[in-house]
Residue frames as a rotation matrix with the C-alpha (Angstrom) as fourth column:
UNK 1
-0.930 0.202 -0.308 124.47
0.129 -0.604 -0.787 103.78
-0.345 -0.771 0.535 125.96
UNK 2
-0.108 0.907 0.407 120.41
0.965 -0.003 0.264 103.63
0.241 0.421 -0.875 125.70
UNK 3
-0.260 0.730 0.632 118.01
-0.337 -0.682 0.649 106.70
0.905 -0.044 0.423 126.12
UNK 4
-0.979 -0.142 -0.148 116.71
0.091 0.347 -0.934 106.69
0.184 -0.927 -0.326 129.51
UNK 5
-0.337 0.900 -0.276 113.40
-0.744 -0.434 -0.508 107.01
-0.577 0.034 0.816 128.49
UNK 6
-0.548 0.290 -0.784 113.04
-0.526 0.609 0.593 103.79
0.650 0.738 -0.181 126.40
UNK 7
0.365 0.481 0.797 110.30
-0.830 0.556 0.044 101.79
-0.422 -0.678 0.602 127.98
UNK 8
-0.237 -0.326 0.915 110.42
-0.333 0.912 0.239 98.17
-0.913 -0.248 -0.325 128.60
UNK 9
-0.171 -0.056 -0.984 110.93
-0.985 0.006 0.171 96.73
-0.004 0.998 -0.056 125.26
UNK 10
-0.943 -0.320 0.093 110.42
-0.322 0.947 -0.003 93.27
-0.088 -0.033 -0.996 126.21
UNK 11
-0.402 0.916 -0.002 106.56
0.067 0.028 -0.997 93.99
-0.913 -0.401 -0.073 126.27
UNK 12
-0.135 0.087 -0.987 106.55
-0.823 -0.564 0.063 94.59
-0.551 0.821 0.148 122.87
UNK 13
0.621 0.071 0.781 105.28
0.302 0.898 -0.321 91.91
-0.724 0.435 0.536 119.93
UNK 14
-0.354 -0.749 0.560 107.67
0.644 0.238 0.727 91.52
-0.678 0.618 0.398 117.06
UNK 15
0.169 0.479 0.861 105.25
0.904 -0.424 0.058 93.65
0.393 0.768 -0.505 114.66
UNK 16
0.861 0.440 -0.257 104.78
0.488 -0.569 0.662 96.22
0.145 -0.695 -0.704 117.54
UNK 17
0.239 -0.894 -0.380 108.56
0.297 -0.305 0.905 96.60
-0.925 -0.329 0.193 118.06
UNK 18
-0.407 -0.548 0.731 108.98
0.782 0.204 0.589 96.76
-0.472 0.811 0.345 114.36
UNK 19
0.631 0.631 0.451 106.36
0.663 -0.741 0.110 99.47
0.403 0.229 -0.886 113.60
UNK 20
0.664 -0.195 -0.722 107.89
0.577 -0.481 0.661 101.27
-0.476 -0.855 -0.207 116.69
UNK 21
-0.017 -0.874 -0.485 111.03
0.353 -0.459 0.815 101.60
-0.935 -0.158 0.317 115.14
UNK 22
-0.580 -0.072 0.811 110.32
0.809 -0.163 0.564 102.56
0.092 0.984 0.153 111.90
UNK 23
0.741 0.671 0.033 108.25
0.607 -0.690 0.394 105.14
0.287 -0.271 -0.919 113.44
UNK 24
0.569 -0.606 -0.556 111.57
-0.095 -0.720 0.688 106.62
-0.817 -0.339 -0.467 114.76
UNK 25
-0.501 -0.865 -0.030 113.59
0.546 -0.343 0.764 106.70
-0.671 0.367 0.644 111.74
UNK 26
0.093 0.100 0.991 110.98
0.760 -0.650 -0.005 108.72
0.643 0.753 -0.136 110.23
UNK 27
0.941 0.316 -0.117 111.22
0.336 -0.860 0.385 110.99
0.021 -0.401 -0.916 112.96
UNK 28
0.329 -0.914 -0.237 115.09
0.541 -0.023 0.840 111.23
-0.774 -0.405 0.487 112.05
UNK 29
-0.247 -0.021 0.969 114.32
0.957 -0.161 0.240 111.80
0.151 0.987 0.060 109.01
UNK 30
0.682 0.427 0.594 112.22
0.515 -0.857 0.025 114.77
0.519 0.289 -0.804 109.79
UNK 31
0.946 0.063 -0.319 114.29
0.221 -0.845 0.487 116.05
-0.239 -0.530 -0.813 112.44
UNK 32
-0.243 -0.942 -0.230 117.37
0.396 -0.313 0.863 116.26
-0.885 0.119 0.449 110.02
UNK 33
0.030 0.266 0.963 115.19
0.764 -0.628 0.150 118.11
0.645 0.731 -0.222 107.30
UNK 34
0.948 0.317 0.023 114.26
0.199 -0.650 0.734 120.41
0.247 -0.691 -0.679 110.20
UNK 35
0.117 -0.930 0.350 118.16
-0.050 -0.357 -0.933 120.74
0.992 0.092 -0.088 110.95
UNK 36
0.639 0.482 0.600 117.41
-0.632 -0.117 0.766 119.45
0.440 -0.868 0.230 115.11
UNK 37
-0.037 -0.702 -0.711 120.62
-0.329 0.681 -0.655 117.95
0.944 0.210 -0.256 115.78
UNK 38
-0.897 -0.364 0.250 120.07
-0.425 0.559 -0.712 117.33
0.119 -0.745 -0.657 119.25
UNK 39
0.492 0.842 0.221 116.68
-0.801 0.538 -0.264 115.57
-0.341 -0.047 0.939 118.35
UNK 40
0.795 -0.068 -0.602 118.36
-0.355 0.753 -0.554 113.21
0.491 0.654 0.575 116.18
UNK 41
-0.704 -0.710 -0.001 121.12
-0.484 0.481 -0.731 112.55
0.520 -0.515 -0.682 119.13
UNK 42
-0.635 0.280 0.720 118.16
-0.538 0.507 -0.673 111.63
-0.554 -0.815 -0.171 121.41
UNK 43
0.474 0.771 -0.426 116.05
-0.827 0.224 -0.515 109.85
-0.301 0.597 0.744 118.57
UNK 44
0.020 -0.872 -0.489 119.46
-0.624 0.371 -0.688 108.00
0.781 0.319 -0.536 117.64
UNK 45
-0.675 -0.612 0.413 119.99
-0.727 0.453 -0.516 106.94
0.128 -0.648 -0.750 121.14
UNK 46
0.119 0.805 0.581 116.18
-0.649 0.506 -0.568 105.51
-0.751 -0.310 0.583 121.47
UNK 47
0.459 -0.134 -0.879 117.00
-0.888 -0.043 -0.457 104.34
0.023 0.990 -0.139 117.84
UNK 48
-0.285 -0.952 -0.112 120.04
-0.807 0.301 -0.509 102.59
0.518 -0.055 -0.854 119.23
UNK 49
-0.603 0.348 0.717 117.86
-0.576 0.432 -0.694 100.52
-0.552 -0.832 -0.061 121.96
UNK 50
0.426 0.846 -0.321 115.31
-0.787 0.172 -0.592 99.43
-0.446 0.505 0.739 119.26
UNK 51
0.428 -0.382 -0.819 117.51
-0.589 0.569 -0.574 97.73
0.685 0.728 0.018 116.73
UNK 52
-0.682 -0.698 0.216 119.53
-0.617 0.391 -0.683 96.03
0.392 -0.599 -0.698 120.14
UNK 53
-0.268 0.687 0.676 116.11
-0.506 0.496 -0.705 94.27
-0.820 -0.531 0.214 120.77
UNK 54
0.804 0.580 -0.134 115.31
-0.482 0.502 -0.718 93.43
-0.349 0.642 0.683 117.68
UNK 55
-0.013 -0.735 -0.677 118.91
-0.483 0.598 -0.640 91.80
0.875 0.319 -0.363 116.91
UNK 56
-0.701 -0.128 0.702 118.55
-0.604 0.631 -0.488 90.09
-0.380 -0.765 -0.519 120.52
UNK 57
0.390 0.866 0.313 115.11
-0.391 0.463 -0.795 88.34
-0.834 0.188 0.519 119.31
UNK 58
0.715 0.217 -0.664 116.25
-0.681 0.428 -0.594 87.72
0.155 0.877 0.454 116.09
UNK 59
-0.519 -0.851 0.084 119.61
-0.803 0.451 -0.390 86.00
0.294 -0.270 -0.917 117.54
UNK 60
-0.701 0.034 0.712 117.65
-0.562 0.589 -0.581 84.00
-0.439 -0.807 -0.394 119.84
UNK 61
0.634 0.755 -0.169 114.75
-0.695 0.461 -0.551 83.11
-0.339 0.467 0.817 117.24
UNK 62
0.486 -0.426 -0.763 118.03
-0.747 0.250 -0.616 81.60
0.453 0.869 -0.196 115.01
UNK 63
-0.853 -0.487 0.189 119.86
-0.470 0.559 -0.683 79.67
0.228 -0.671 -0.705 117.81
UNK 64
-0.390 0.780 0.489 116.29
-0.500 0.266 -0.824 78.17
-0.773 -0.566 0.286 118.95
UNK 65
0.747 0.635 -0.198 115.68
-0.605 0.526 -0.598 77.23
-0.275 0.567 0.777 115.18
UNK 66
-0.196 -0.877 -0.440 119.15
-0.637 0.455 -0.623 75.71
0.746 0.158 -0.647 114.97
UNK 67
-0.895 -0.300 0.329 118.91
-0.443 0.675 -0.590 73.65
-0.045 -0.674 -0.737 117.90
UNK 68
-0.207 0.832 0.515 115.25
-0.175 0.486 -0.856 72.02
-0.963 -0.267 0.045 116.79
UNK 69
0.455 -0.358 -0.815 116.54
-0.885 -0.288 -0.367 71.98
-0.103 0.888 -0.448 113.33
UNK 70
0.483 -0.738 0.471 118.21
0.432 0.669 0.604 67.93
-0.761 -0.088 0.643 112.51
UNK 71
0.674 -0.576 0.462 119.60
0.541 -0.041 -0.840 69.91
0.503 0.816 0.284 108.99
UNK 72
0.443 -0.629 0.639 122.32
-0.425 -0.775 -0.468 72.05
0.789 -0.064 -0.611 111.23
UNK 73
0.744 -0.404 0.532 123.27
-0.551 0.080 0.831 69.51
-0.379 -0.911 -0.163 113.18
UNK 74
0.440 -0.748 0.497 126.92
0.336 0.650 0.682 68.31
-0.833 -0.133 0.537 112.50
UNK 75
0.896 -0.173 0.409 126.80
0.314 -0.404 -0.859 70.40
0.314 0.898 -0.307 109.06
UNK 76
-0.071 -0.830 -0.552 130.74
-0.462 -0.463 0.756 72.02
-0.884 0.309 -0.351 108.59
UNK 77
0.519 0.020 0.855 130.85
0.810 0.307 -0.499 72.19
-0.273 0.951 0.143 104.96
UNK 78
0.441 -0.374 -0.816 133.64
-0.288 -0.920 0.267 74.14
-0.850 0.117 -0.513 103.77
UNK 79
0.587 -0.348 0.731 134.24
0.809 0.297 -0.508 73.96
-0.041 0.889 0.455 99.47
């Protein structure tokens, strides 16, 4: 379940998305010194949207360097 307030994350560059979110876990940070548990539910949920983009990108960066990659093709090396 996202935050209905997350803008379009797809507009974001990789740095840009990566700042973002490190910009919100300090604001978890503060708002569990501050003791704001229902900031840190809605900081969490935006939280929750961030890291689901950046593991989609990073999925798709790895599959994209596998398949233009000849060292991962046919590899099964189990010792």
């Amino acid at each position: 379940m996202g935050h209905p307030l997350t803008p379009d994350l797809s507009k974001f560059t990789n740095e840009e998305l990566n700042q973002k979110y490190g910009d919100i876990m300090r604001r978890i940070t503060f708002a569990y010194r501050t003791g704001s548990t229902d900031m840190v539910y809605q900081l969490q949920l935006l939280q929750e949207d961030y890291q689901t983009e950046i593991q989609l990108r990073n999925r798709k960066a790895l599959e994209e360097m596998e398949k233009n990659s000849k060292q991962f093709k046919n590899i099964i090396d189990i010792q």
